[in-house]
N, C-alpha and C positions, 0 to 999 in steps of 0.2 A: 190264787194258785200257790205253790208251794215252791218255794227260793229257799237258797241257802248264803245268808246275810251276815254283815256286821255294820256293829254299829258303833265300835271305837276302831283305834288301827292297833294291830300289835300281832302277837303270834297267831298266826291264821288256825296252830291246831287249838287254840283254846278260845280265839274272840267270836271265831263264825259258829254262825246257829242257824238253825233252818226254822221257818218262819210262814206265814201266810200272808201273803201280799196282792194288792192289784192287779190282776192279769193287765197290761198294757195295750194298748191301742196304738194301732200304724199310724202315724201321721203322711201327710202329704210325700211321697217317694219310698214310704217305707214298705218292709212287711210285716206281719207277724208270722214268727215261727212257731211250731211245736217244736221242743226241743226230743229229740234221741237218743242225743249222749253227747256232754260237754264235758271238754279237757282241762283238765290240771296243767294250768304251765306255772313256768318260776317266776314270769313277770307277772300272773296273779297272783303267786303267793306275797313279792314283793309288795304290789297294789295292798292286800291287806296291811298288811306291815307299813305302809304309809312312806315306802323308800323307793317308790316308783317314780321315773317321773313324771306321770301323771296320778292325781289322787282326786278320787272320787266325791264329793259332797254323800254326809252320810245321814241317815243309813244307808249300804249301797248292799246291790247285789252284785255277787264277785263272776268273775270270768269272763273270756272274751273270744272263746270259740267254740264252735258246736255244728251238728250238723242235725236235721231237722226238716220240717215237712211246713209250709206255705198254706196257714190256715186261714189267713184274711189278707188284707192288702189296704194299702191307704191310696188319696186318690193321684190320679197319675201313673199309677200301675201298671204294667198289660197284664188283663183278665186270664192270659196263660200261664201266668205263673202260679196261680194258686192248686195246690197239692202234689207240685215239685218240690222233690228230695234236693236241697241245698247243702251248700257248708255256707258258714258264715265266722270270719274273722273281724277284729278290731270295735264289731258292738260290744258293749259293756252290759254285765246281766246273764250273761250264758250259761248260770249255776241255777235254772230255774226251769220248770214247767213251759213256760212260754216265755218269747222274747223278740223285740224288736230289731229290726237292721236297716239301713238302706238299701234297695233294691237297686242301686247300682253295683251296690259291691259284692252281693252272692254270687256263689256259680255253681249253678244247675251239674247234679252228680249224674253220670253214667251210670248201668245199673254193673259195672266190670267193679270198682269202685265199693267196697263194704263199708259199712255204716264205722265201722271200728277208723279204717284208714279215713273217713270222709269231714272225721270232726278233728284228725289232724291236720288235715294238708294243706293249712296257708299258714299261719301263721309263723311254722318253725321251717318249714322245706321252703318257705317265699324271704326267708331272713337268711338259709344258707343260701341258697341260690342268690340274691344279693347281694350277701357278703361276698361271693365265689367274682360276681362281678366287681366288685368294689375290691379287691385283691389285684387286678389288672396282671393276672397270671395268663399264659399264653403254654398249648402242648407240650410238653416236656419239660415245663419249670413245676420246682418242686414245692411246696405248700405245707408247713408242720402247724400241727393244731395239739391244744392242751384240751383235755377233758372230752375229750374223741369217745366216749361210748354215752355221750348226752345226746339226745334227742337230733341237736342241729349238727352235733361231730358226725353221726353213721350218714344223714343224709351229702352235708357236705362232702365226706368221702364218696360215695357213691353219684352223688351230680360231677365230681370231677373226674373220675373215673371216664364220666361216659363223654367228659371233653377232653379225654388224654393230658389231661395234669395230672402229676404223681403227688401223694399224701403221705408224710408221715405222722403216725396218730399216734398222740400221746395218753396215756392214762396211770391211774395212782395205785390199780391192785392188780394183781394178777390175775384176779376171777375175768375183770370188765376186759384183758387182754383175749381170752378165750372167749368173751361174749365177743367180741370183733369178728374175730377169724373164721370160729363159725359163721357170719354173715357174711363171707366170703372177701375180708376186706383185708388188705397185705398190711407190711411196714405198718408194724403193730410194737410198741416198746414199752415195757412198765418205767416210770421213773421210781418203782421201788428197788428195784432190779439193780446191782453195785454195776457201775460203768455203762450204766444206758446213754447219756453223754458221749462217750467214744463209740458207742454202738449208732448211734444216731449220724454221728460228723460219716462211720464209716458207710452208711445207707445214704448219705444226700451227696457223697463228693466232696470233692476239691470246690468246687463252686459253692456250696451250701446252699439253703435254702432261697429262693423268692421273698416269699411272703411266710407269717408267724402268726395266726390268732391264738390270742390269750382267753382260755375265761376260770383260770383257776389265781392268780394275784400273786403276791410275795415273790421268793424271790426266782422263782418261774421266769419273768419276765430276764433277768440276765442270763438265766438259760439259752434263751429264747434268741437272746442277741447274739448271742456265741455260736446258733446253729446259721444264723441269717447270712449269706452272701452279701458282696459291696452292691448300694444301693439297695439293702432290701426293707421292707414294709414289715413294721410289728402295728398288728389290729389288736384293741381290748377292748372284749366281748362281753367280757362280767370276770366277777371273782365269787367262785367257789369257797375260795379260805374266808374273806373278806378283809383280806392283807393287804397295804398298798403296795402297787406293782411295784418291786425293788430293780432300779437298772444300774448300770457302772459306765461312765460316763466315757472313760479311754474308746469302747470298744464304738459307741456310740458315733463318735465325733470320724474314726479311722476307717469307720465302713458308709459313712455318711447315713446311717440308718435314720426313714421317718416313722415318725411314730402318730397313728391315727386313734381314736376309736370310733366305734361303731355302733348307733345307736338304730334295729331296725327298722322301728315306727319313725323315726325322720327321714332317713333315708326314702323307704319306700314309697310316704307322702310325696315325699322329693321330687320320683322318678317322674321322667313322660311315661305316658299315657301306653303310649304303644308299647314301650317297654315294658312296662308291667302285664300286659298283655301276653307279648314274648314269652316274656319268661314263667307267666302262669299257664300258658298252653304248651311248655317243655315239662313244666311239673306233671298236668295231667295227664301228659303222653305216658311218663314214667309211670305212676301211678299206675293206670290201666294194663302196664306193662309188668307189676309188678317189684319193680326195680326201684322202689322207694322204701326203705328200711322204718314203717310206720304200725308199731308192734304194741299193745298194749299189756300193761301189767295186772290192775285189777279194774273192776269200776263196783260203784259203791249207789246208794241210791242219795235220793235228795236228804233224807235222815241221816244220815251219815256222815254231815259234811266234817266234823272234827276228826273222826276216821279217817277221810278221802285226802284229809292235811295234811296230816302225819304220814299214811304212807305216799305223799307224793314228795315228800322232803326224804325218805326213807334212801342212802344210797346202795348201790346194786340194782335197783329197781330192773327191768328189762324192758321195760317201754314206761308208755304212759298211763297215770293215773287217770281215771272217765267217770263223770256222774253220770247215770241212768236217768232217765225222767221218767 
């Protein structure tokens, strides 16, 4: 079959190559998929780059979501599941023709549900929703986020939306401020913009923020404390700049602020059972509802994998980058 591989780590637009390889075989609980169309995320590009924290034995085939169709089955299976439209999160391989998974952990798509939204919606909408939990925000407490027109910022805003916690969404241009709005998402502030700072303190109150997730680095992060109310929570999500998070220690100590991060594949390992369950039948609700902000930009074929690299690190982007199979 036909992958798109690497076989040292480094910049994924120049080390991945697309390749012919061993279609795989299910093992005992698994399945095989045909792939449809797998995503571009940043913790794949990370994975090539060798800065994830997990790294793969190589050669590897890159990617870890996609959605796809149930052409064999290994044993243990139930024989219904073969030539169900799945998604499939957290297997490794998903930049390929076919690919294996555990058959516990797909979930059978609706046909409301388009193939475009179906190879996003675990692994980034299952990390904000998460994160939304792991913030232990409650109705009417406020929640500021950096880097608000990524993937996990437009869903976050909109899963909190629909639990009445208020968002304020930060970003770096003005263009990604009008990609917000039109999605129908408020308290929208450029930090390019002179006094977005006093604009922000005068949108969250006297009280200031709840909660703070970071995923742009430097000195964002005493930003970030300066917006946070006494007792409030700073998460870091990643770094965009790849700056270490700069904080100021006065403000720190006066508002008793903790500081966590967040990482979502431990967490979500983490979780019970039921919970994840929970929370993955809130996501599909949305979904089918529409109300999940899962927009794609380009998608590229399996030959194109140095193409499909570049532009998924490309910013502006408006959704996500998709290999075709």
């Amino acid at each position: 079959m036909k992958a798109v591989i690497h076989e040292t780590f480094g910049d994924p637009a120049e080390v991945v190559k697309t390749a012919e390889i061993d279609t795989p075989k299910p093992g005992k609980g698994q399945v095989l998929i045909r792939t449809i169309l797998s995503t571009i995320h940043n913790h794949d590009l990370w994975t090539v780059q060798g800065n994830y924290g997990v790294k793969p034995d190589l050669p590897a085939t890159g990617g870890t979501e996609a959605v796809g169709v149930i052409e064999a089955l290994g044993d243990g299976v139930p024989e219904d599941l073969k030539g169900k439209r799945v998604t499939s999160a957290g297997a490794m391989g998903t930049w390929a023709e076919y690919f294996t998974a555990p058959a516990a952990g797909i979930i059978p798509l609706p046909d409301a549900i388009s193939d475009e939204a179906g190879a996003q919606l675990v692994a980034m909408p299952f990390s904000a929703i998460a994160l939304l939990e792991f913030l232990h925000v409650e109705p009417g407490d406020w929640i500021v986020q950096t880097a608000a027109n990524g993937a996990v910022g437009k869903i976050l805003a909109k899963l909190a939306e629909a639990r009445g916690v208020k968002v304020l969404s930060l970003v770096r241009r003005a263009a990604a401020k009008a990609e917000l709005t039109d999605l129908g998402i408020d308290n929208v502030l450029s930090t390019e913009d002179d006094g977005w700072i006093e604009a922000a303190k005068a949108i969250l109150g006297p009280d200031g923020a709840r909660a703070a997730v970071d995923s742009v680095g430097g000195e964002m992060g005493a930003n970030l404390v300066e917006l946070l109310g006494q007792e409030g929570l700073l998460v870091t999500f990643g770094t965009a700049t790849g700056a270490p998070l700069e904080l100021e220690t006065g403000p720190i100590i006066f508002k008793h602020i903790t500081l966590k991060g967040f990482w979502g594949k431990k967490v979500i390992e983490e979780m019970p059972a039921d919970d994840r369950t929970r929370l993955m039948t809130e996501l599909v609700t949305l979904a089918v509802q529409g109300k999940l902000p899962l927009t794609v930009d380009q998608t590229f074929t399996l030959d194109q994998g140095q193409e499909a690299a570049a532009a998924a690190r490309t910013p502006g982007r408006k959704g996500k980058v998709m290999f075709r199979a």
